[in-house]
N, C-alpha and C positions, 0 to 999 in steps of 0.2 A: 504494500500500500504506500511505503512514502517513498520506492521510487517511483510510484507514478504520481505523485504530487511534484516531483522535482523533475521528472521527465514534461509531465503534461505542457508544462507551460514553456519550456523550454522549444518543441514542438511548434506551439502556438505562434513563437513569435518568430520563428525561424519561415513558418507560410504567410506570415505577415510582413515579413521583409522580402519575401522572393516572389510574390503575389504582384505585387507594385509593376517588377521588375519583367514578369512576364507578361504583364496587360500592357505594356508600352510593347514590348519587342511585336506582340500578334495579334491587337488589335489597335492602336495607332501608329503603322507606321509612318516616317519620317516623311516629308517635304510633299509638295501641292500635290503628287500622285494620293500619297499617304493619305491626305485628308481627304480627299473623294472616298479613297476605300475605308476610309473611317464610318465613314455615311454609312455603308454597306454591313459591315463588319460591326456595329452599337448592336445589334438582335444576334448574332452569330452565336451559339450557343457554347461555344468553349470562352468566348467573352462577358457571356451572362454567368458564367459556372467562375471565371476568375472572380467578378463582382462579386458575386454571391459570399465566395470563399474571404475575400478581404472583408466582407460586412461580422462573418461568423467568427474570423478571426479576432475582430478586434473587440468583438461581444465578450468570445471566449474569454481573452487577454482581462478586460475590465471584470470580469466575474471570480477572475483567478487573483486577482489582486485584492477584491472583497475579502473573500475567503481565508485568502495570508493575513490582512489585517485582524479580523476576527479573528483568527490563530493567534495572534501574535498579543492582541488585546489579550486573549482568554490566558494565553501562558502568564503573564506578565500577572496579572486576577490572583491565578492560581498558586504558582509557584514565588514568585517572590514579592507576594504581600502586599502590591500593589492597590491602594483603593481608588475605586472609582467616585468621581465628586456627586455627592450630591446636591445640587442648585438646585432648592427650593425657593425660590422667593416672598 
């Protein structure tokens, strides 16, 4: 189980950073040809499958960062006696 907390995310940002880089190389390419076939190419479904994957990534990435906080809240709680404020006012 905790190497897949410290793989998972590791993962995640590794198709968030190569995701970018393969939506420019095969669905915009370069100069006034490029952008006509850009026209084309915005529905092409391995362009709708990169977006997609860069939207999920970067859900995943913000949800895995939740997660580590709350870990890291709860440890800090738990183990070294940490309190949490209470602001009543």
């Amino acid at each position: 189980m905790k190497r897949i907390i410290i793989a998972g995310p590791i993962v995640w940002i590794v198709i968030h950073y190569a995701v970018p880089w393969a939506y420019v190389k095969f669905c915009t390419p370069a100069g006034f040809i490029g952008f006509l076939e850009s026209i084309l190419l915005t529905n092409a479904p391995h362009c709708e499958a990169l977006r997609y994957t860069l939207s999920l990534s970067s859900y995943n990435i913000k949800c895995m960062s939740i997660v580590w906080g709350a870990s890291i809240l709860g440890y800090l709680t738990n183990n070294l006696s940490v309190k949490i404020p209470n602001n009543k006012i």
